[in-house]
C-alpha positions, 0 to 999 in steps of 0.5 A: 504467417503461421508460428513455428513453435519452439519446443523445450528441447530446443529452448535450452539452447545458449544465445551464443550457439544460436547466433552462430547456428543462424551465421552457418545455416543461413547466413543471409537471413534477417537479424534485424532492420535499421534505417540508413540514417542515424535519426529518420527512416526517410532515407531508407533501411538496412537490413543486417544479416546472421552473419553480419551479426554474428561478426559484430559478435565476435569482433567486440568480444575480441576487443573486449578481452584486449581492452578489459581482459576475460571475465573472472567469476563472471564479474560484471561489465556495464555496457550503456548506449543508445536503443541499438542493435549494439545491445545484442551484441555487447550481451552476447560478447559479455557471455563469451568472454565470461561477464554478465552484462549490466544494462542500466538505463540511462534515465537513472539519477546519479544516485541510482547509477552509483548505488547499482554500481556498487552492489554490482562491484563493477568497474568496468564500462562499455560505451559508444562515441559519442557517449550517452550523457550519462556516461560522463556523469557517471565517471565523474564520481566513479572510476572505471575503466572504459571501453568505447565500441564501433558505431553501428556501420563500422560493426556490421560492415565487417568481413572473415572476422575470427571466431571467439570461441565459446566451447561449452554445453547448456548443463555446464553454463545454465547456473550462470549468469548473463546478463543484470537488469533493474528494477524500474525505481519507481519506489526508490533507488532501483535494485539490480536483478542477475538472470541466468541462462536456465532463465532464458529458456523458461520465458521461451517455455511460458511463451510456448503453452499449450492452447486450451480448446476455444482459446488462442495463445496471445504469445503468437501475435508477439512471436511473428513477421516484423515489428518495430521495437518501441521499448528500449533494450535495457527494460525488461520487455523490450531485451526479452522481446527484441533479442530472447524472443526472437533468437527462438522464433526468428521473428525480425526487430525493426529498430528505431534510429538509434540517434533519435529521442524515444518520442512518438514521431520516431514511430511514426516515421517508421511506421511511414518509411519501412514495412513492419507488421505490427509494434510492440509500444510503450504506453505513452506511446500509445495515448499520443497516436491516439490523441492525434487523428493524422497519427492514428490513421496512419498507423492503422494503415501500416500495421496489423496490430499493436501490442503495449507493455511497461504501463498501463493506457487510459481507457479513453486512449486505448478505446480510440487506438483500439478503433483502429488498430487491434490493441493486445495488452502484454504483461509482466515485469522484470522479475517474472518476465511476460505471463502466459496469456489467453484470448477466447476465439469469441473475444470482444476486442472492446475488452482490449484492456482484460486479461485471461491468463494461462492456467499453467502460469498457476496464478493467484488473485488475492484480494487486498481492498476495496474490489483490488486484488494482488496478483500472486504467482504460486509455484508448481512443482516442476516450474519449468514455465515460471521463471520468477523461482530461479530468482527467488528459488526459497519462495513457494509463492511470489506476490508482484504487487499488482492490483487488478479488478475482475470484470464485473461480468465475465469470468476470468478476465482481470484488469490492471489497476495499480501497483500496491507502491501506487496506492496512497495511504492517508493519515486515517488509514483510508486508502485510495488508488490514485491511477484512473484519477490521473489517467483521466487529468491526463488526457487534458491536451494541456497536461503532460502528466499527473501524479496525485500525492497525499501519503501520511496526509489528511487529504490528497494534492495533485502534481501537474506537469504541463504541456507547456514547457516554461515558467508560468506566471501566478495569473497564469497558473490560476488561469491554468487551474481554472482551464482544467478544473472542469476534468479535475472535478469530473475526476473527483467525482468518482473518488471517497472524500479524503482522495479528491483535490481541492483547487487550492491543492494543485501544484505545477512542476518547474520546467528545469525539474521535468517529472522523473520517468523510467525508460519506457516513458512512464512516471517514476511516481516516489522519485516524482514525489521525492523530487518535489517532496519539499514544494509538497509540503510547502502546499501543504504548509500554506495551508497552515499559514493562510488559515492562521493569518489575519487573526489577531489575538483579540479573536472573540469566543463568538469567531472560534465557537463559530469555526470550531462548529464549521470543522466539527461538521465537516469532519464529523458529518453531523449537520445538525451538531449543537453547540453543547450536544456531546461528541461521544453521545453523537458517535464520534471515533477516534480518528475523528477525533485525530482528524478534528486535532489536525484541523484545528491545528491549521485554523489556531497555531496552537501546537500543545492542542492535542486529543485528549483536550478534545475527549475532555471537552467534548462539545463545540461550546467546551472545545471552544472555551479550551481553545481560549485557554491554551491561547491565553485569551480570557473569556468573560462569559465563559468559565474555562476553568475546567480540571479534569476530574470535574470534567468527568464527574459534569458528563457523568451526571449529564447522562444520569439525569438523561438516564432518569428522564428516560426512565420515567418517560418509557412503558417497561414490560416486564412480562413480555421481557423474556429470553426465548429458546427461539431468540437466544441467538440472535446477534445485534454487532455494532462495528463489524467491519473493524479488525476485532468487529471482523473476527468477532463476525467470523466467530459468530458465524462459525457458531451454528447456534448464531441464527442471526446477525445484524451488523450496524455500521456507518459506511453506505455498503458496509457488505462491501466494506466488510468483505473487503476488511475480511480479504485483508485479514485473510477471513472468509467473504461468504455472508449468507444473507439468511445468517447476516444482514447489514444495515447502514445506521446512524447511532446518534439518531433515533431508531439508527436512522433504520426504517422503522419495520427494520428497527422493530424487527430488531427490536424483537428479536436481537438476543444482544447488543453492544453500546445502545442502552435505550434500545436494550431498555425498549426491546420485547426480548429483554436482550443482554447488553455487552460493552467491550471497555478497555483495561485503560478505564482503570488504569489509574488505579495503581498510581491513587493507591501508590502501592500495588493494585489488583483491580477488582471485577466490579464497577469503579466508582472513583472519576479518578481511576481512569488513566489519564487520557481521553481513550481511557476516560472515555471507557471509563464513563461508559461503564459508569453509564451502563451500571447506572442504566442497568440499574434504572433500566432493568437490564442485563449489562456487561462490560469487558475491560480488554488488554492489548489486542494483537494480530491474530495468532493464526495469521500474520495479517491483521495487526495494523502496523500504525498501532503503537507497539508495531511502530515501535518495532518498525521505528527501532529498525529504521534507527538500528535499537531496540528499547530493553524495556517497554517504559521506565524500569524501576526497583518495582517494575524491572521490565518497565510499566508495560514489560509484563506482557497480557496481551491476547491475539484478537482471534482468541479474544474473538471467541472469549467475547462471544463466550461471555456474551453468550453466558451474560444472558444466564444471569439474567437472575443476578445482579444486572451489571457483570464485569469481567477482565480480558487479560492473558493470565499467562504473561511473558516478559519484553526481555524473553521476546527481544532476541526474537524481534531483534532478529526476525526484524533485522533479516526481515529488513536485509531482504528489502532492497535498498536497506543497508542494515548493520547490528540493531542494538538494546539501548535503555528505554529513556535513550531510545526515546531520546534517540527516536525524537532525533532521528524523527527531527533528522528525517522531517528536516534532512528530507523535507519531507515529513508527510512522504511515504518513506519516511512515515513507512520506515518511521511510524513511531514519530507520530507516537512520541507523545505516547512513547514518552508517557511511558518514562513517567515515573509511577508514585511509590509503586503504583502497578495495576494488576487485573483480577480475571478469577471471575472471568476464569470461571465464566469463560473455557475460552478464556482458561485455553489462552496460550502466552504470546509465542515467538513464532506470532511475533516473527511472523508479525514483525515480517508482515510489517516490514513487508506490507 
């Protein structure tokens, strides 16, 4: 059958005109088909004619202004019934008698009903006899009036029923309504979309593009002959393709019994009993034919080809569907409606599960992680064809949210992954796409379906519901993990470690809480997790419990040495840990240390264990001893006596001995250590692949004096990584291989664990390197060696003195100065170290003590939001105030300990610390160590920036749907904190869920009340500590260019975050 296109001319037409054109012109024409029995086709079909329709049309449009009166303002009408023609009808009786139509879907929760009501002000409800189920619920808690319609038969037995007249033109009408749809609500309480008539005819349109030569419009297999319509008529696809689509092309929706559940073996008893060429499936759909021979063989024999939409299908499903039956994958969503898609003429169906689409739908792919990248629709200047803009006609550009992959060899064709609300954040920032996970643990036949959970986790769990629908006994679910275990581990297999599950992490539904699915069929994955948020952490809880239990507390040094060493090594992955081998020595990170912290707290019920006792202790032997103290236990074999001063002065003295043992057993040589012209700028970076490791690589590279860079980092592929890292941060992904080499190393092992013609290449040509002192001592080039410290190191100098204290360029030499947390403490030993082996070593060295760094000033990306200072921001809105000060305010510091801001954007710092360490290599003939002072000389105070943050954070969060935001105020400091500390216990109890997606989006800051409250320590005397940068100054012009952090970064910051 050839396609009869229809031209733009022709497209601004309004329905109403439509369905009365059709009733005069060809009365006997087909509108739809319907079977004769409320719940089979097996006795037979109908098919209702123009003006069969168009008299339905009218009566209810008459019925409409007797019972409920004509619109006012095109005020809204809900109209909820079954998946029937009826949907059709009350729309196009709702635009006559001047109403937009809401068409919610039955599925939603009370909650989600109630709320889209209310944002709608609705009050008045069209509905069958007998009523959906929901309709009941509904009115139990709010009033509306109601309107019951005529059954199916009633409506289109109807004879000479007066026309409703509708007098008026598309220019008068294309600005207002028609009808409203939600979103799915997949994320939360859906939002309410209001499309008006300019909306219809720009679907038509990007259905109607033109065909590149080579190319076929996929539009046209879903713009023909008979098809059965297997999505309902309250979701997006199903009303546009049943009623928009074919009011244009004339195409005839084949309905399913209106009075039969929306299961597969509706399907197939029309696919049996009445002719359709092809279906237009919900994905559900699609897996259970393909699951089922008898079903699959049917259908192939019944129709030409199948089209599916709402959701994706696994590949294993879709491979044995597309066997048989040609399977076309359509996409789009409720705010875009379906994208214009391509097929080349040569296309290999095997790639049924690729798009290519239109250049006219002037898409953008952006990459966002791993090989994911989000599908940005970017706006034309005449977007005639992207109806998205008449929703949100104040964007230049529309980010949907959806992650696809490239194929891995043909250009252009894009595959669907996930939805970024899918994706699962862990606690240490890893993030993992969970949906080929539970596509495949899916397709067990005793699974119905599977949701991976572990939002704000350390490691992920796996909701399963099964097929069988009953309570299951204990014996019976282990039984059960045990049956589906072998597709579980198989599935894991192609997950990174925090993402796999664990047999003791595996949780089965209820069967009176069945999964919460949209009304495609689809699982609704947070209302799922939020359904089961407290059974979630209950799993995760008996964790907790189970490990603590059956200790006594004559637990003997020997059992914690023992389980301390085991949770070190599986953190850390250092196999071959000694007991007093230091952890910072072996290259342990800080989010090693947060995830070696929480590990302990599930194995020792011991709640003050925090990471500063492991950055003081930082040995499995010192670890053990500390935890023996917190618990009160005495060890007479062990002197756990330890303050904090000791500490450092012990790790300090340990590396020094090292230091000149080192130094007496190395051959130096003096006369081959020279700086070459040649070898000046060749760059050795540990850590690229962090946010300033990222922007300092980009700098370098910028640098066309750089001939070089070996980038030294962990993870296996760090050139994948990094450029993954770069497409986050909106930074270039190109790395030529003859400017940038990427080495996977191990800094805890001799040589980094590289090959040993690799290691001595490097060690003859690197110009400088950062953190690694023997190489620096070992190499023939004599290369400078730069430390990026933290401003932390010194932070305790303020508060010896008790007066106001500029801290001095130069090495401090008292264990007392660092601030007292691990992370300053630990920078403050390394720069000890560093001038010691400078010393002994004859090597240039260099330290830079560095403020806070920010996002970059040329883009709002690339702050991350679980930093303390976004988190605060973040929590203040989720609260509704704003602390008036960063910290305590007192006589001496009236914008609190850290209301003077220095920060600098790490962009700018980028280019400072390339600087310095470019010009370290000149004082080759001054003193070896130099220390110089990153701190924005140009400060600007919390108070000047609050009116901006304030209101950049309240619109920001007005545009998310769901928030209801009144005022945020400015409260004193200690009553923020106060306030931050109840609203945390609020939200873990009052949602009993403390680990779930929203509450740890929303609420950051809880994680961080520790920190926070540091903040209201009241500083002996006045003990403020001010960095003198004049020698910085003077070595660095990049340093001099910085600019005080302006409003405009912080707006577009602050809107980053609340929108990632």
């Amino acid at each position: 059958m050839r396609v009869e296109k229809a031209i733009l001319s022709s497209s601004e037409r309004l329905l109403p005109h439509i369905f009365e054109e059709r009733a005069k012109k060809n009365p006997q024409g087909v509108y739809c088909t319907l079977p004769n029995s409320l719940t089979s086709y097996t006795s037979g079909s109908r098919d209702i004619t123009h003006l069969e329709a168009y008299n339905a049309i009218n009566h209810v449009a008459w019925l409409i202004e007797k019972s409920l009166g004509r619109g006012t303002n095109f005020e809204t009408v809900t109209y909820i019934g079954p998946n029937d023609p009826r949907y059709h009808i009350v729309v196009l009786a709702g635009i006559k008698t001047g109403y937009k139509v809401f068409l919610p879907s039955p599925r939603n929760s009370k909650v989600a009903h109630l709320s889209l009501l209310n944002k709608l002000e609705c009050k008045k409800l069209i509905c069958t006899n007998p009523e959906v189920p929901c309709v009941p619920m509904i009115l139990e808690d709010y009033l509306m009036q109601k309107l019951p319609i005529p059954s199916l038969q009633e409506l289109f037995d109807l004879k000479d029923v007066p026309v409703y007249p509708y007098d008026t033109t598309y220019e008068n009408e294309k600005k207002n309504p028609v009808y409203v749809l939600h979103t799915s609500g997949s994320t939360g309480i859906p939002k309410p979309i209001i499309y008006t008539h300019e909306y219809i005819p720009r679907v038509i349109n990007l259905n109607d593009s033109t065909t590149p030569e080579g190319y076929e419009n996929l539009s046209r297999f879903a713009t023909q002959g008979r098809f059965f319509v297997g999505l309902p008529c309250f979701h997006a696809a199903g009303l546009v393709f049943s009623l928009l689509v074919t009011s244009f092309w004339n195409n005839i929706p084949v309905f399913p019994p209106p009075a039969a559940p929306p299961v597969t073996s509706v399907f197939i008893d029309t696919a049996k009993n009445t002719e359709i060429d092809w279906a237009f499936l919900s994905p559900v759909i699609v897996d259970e034919v393909a699951q089922n021979p008898s079903y699959l063989d049917l259908v192939s024999k019944r129709i030409k080809y199948s089209i599916f939409g709402g959701g994706s299908v696994s590949q294993k499903s879709g491979d044995i569907f597309n066997s048989k039956i040609p399977l076309y994958l359509m996409l789009g969503s409720s705010e875009c409606s379906n994208f214009a898609q391509l097929r080349a003429l040569d296309f290999n169906q095997s790639d049924w599960n690729y798009f290519e689409f239109h250049p006219s739908a002037n898409i953008e792919f952006r990459h966002r992680f791993d090989d994911l990248y989000e599908m940005v629709v970017v706006k034309k200047p005449d977007p005639y064809d992207q109806p998205v803009f008449l929703l949100f006609p104040d964007l230049n550009e529309f980010e949907t949210k959806d992650l696809y992959t490239p194929h891995p060899t043909k250009p252009g064709l894009w595959q669907h992954k996930a939805r970024i609300d899918d994706v699962i954040v862990f606690l240490n920032g890893e993030k993992t796409n969970p949906i080929s996970f539970e596509h495949e643990v899916g397709n067990h036949p005793e699974i119905s379906a599977a949701v991976v959970a572990g939002d704000q986790r350390f490691e992920a769990c796996l909701l399963i519901e099964p097929v069988a629908n009953r309570q299951l006994s204990s014996q019976e679910r282990t039984e059960l993990i045990e049956r589906i275990w072998p597709v579980v581990s198989s599935a894991n297999k192609a997950c990174p470690a925090h993402a796999k599950v664990s047999k003791g992490k595996i949780l089965f539904t209820d069967p009176t809480r069945p999964m919460m699915r949209a009304g495609k069929g689809t699982v609704q994955r947070q209302a799922t997790l939020n359904l089961y948020a407290e059974d979630i952490d209950r799993l995760y809880a008996e964790t907790h419990s189970n490990a603590a239990s059956g200790r006594s507390n004559g637990t003997k040094i020997l059992d914690i040495t023992a389980t301390i060493r085991d949770l070190v090594k599986e953190v850390t992955e250092l196999n071959d840990i000694k007991d007093d081998d230091d952890f910072f020595a072996l290259g342990v990170d800080s989010l090693q240390v947060l995830h070696l912290v929480k590990e302990l707290k599930l194995k020792f019920p011991l709640q003050e264990l925090n990471p500063s006792q492991v950055y003081t202790n930082p040995s499995v032997e010192a670890l053990s001893n500390e935890i023996l103290r917190v618990s009160g236990q005495p060890n007479g074999d062990a002197s756990v006596s330890r303050d904090r001063k000791k500490v450092l002065t012990v790790v300090r003295e340990r590396y020094e001995a090292f230091i000149d043992g080192f130094a007496r057993g190395i051959k130096l040589y003096p006369q081959q250590r020279q700086l070459s012209a040649a070898n000046l700028k060749m760059v050795l970076l540990t850590g690229s692949t962090g946010s300033l490791g990222s922007y300092l690589l980009h700098t370098l590279l910028a640098d066309e004096t750089v001939k070089h860079i070996y980038c030294l980092n962990r993870s296996a592929d760090s050139r994948s990584v990094q450029i993954s890292r770069n497409a986050e941060r909106q930074l270039p992904t190109d790395f030529p291989q003859s400017r940038v080499t990427f080495l996977t190393s191990d800094l805890s092992e001799q040589q980094f664990g590289l090959e040993p013609s690799i290691y001595n290449k490097l060690a003859s040509s690197s110009g400088r390197v950062q953190n690694l002192i023997c190489f620096a001592a070992l190499a023939s080039t004599a290369p400078t060696l730069l430390f990026l410290s933290s401003v932390g190191a010194a932070g305790n100098c303020g508060k010896i003195a008790g007066v106001p204290t500029l801290v001095s360029e130069i090495i401090l030499e008292d264990d007392d100065s660092p601030a007292l947390m691990g992370y300053g403490e630990s920078k403050y030993l390394a720069e000890r170290i560093l001038d010691y082996a400078s010393k002994k070593l004859d090597i240039v060295t260099g330290v830079v003590r560095i403020t806070q760094i920010t996002g970059p000033s040329a883009s709002a990306r690339g702050w991350n939001r679980n930093e303390w200072f976004p988190s605060l921001v973040l929590s203040s809105g989720h609260m509704g105030a704003l602390p008036e000060s960063l910290g305590i305010m007192n006589n001496a510091d009236p914008a609190g300990q850290t209301g003077g801001l220095d920060w600098i954007p790490v962009d700018q710092l980028s280019r400072i610390i390339a600087e310095l360490s470019f010009g370290l290599s000149k004082k080759t003939s001054e003193s070896s160590m130099h220390v110089f002072h990153t701190v924005n000389p140009n400060l600007i105070t919390w108070k000047s920036l609050l009116p901006v943050v304030r209101d950049t954070l309240q619109k920001s969060l007005a545009e998310q749907p769901g928030i209801t935001q009144a005022d945020i105020q400015i409260i004193p400091y200690p009553e923020w904190l106060e306030r931050l500390e109840k609203q945390s216990t609020s939200d873990s109890a009052g949602r009993g869920a403390s680990g779930s997606r929203e509450m740890a989006y929303w609420n950051p800051g809880m994680k961080l009340l520790e920190f926070y409250k540091s903040l209201l320590e009241q500083p002996q005397g006045d003990g403020r500590v001010r960095f003198d940068t004049r020698s910085t100054l003077q070595a660095c012009g990049s340093m001099r260019d910085l600019e005080t952090i302006k409003p405009e970064w912080m707006a577009a910051w602050i809107k980053h975050w609340v929108s990632e």
